[in-house]
N, C-alpha and C positions, 0 to 999 in steps of 0.2 A: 468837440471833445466826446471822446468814447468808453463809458467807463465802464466795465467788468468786474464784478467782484468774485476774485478767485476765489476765497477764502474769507467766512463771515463768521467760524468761531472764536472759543477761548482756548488754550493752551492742549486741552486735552481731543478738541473735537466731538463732532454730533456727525453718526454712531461713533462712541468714545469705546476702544480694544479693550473688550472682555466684558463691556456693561450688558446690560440685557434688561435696563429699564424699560419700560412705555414709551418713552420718546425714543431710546437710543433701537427700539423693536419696532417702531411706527417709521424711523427713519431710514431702517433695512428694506419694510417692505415696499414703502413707495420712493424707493431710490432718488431720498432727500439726504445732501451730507452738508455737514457746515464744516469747511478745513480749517486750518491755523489759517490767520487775517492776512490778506494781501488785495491788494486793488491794482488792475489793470488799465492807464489811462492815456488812451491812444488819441494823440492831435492830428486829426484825419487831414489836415492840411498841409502839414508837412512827412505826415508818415512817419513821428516819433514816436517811441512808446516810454511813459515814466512809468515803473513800480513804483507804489508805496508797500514798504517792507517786504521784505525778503522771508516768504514761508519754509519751514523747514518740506512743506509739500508742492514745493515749487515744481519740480517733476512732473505730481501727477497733475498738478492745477494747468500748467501751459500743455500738456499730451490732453486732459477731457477738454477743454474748451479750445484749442488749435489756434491758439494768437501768436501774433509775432513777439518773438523776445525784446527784451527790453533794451534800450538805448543810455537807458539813465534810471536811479532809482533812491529811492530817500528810504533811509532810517529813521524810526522815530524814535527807538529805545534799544537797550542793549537785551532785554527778556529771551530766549530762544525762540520763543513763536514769531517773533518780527525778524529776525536774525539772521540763522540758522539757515537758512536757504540760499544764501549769499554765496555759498559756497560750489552752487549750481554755474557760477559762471565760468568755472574751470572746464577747457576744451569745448564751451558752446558760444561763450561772448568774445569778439577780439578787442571789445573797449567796453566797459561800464564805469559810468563816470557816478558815483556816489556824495549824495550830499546828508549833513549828518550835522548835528549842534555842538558848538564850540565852547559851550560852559563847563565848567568845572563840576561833574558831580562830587559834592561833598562825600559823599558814601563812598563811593571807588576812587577820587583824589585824580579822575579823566574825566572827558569829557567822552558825547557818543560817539564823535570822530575819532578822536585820539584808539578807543575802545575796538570799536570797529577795521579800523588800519594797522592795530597791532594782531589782530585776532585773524587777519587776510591779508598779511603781510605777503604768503607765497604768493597769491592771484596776480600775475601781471595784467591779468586785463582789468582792473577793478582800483579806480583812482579817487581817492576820498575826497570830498573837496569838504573843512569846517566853515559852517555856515551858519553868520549870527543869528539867532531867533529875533521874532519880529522885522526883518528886514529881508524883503521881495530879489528871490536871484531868477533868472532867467534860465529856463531849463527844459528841452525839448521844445521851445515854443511858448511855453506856457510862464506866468510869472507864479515863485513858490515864495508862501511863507511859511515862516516855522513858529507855533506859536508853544509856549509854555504850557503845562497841563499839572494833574496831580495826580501824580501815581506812586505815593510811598513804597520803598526804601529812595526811588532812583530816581533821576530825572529824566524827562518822559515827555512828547511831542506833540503837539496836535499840528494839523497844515491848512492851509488854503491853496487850491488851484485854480488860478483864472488864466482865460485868453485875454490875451490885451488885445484883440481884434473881435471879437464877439459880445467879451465880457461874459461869457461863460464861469461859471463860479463852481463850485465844486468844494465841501469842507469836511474834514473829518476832526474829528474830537481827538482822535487818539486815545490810548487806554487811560482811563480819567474818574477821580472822583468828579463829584457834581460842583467842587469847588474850584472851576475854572478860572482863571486871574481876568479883572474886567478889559483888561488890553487884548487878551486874546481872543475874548467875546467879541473884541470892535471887529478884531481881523476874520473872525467867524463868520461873522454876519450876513445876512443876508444871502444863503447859497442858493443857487439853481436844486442843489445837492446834498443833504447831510448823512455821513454815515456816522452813526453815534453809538460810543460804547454802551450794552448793555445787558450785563450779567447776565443779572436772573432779575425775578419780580418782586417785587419789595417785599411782599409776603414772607419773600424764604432768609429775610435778614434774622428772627430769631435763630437761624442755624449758625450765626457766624459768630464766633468769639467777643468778635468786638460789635456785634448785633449792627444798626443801619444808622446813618449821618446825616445831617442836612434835611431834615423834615421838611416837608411843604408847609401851607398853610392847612392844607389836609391832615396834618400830620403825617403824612407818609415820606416814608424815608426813599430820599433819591440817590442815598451812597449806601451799598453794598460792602461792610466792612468800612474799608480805608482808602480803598485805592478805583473803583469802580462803581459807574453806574448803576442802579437799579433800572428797568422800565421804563418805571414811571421819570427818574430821573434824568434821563434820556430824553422824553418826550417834552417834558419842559425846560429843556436845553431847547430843544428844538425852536417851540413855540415863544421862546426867549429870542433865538436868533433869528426869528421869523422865514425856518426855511419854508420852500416852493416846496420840497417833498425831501420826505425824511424814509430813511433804512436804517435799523436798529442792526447791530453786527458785535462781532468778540462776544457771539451766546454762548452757553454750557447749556449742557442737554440738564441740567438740574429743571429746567422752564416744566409745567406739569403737561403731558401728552396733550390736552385738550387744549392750552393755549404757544406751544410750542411752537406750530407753524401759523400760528395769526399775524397779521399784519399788523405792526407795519417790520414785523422781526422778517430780513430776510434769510436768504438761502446762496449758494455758491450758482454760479452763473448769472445770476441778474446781469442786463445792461440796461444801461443809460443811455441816452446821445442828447447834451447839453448844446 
């Protein structure tokens, strides 16, 4: 398993058009960018490639890092930053087969597939397939689950990616508060891999309306607002799921210059080989 992360910020990106903070000017000068979220994961056994989500910077993310297109590609959510790029597969893909959640969001009264297949209805090469969460479909090679996450208003994904020939593991949170459902935790567990949502640093939760969630025993808040990690609550998701190595991703240049590009927050091009 070959994993790439095109794309490791939040909505806006790091340098984010027109900022000219300390990070978004530390990330011009040492040609560091974090795009809208996408991961690249290629089954070098069989030479498939799954996306997870569709960036609106799909373009430039597959032209800088020159990987082969994708074969197949999961949605986690309906947000435009996971989305929005989907739209790429017009005159480059002659098949993309998509897999997307079958529940009903109470909020839109669809589900992500339903969402997704009305929204790329023109695309003939782009077949949605709904796919119940918590339950393992075979896709590129690889077994995928879909696990439930929290991301108020909407309903919202997190995945696991294993071989069933290596057992290679692979997890990402999906865009998430730190109140993950314990059944998704099972399915989490234990990765080779985790890429985990994570805002900004709990520090910067007095800036938010609805200030930080889910305190440690630290007290420190590991949900940002409503709907997403803090750092810190990332890291103990991590150390919850007991991964082998963790990548912090979906950052906002809000992070303060000096601890912006620390570890373990990545950056766009990182690979793996699980």
């Amino acid at each position: 398993m070959h994993v790439t992360l095109l794309g490791t910020g939040d909505t806006t990106g790091t340098p984010t058009v027109g900022c000219d903070c300390d990070t978004c000017e530390y990330a011009r000068a040492h040609g560091l960018e974090r795009t809208r979220f996408s991961v690249h994961v290629e089954n070098e056994r069989t030479g498939e490639v799954l996306l997870v989500d569709a960036s609106p910077d799909f373009r430039y993310q597959f032209l800088r890092d020159d990987l082969a297109l994708p074969d197949a590609c999961v949605i986690t959510h309906v947000h435009f930053d996971h989305l929005d790029g989907l739209g790429n597969a017009y005159r480059l893909l002659d098949t993309l087969e998509v897999i997307a959640a079958d529940e009903k969001d109470p909020e839109t009264g669809n589900s992500v597939a339903e969402t997704v297949a009305a929204d790329y209805h023109y695309l003939d090469a782009v077949t949605v397939h709904p796919t119940t969460p918590l339950e393992s479909v075979r896709l590129c090679g690889f077994d995928v689950t879909l696990v439930p996450v929290d991301h108020p208003p909407l309903v919202c994904y997190g995945l696991a990616i294993e071989d069933p020939e290596t057992g290679a593991k692979l997890s990402i949170t999906g865009d998430t508060s730190y109140a993950i459902p314990e059944p998704s935790r099972e399915v989490l567990a234990d990765p080779d891999l985790l890429l985990a949502d994570a805002i900004v640093p709990a520090a910067l939760c007095e800036y938010h309306p609805a200030g930080g969630r889910h305190a440690g025993p630290d007290g420190v808040a590991r949900t940002f607002g409503t709907k997403h990690m803090t750092r810190e609550g990332a890291i103990a998701i991590a150390d919850e799921l007991d991964a082998t190595e963790t990548r912090l991703v979906h950052v906002a240049h809000y992070y303060p210059v000096e601890e912006a590009f620390e570890e373990p927050l990545a950056v766009d091009g990182e690979q793996y080989r699980l």
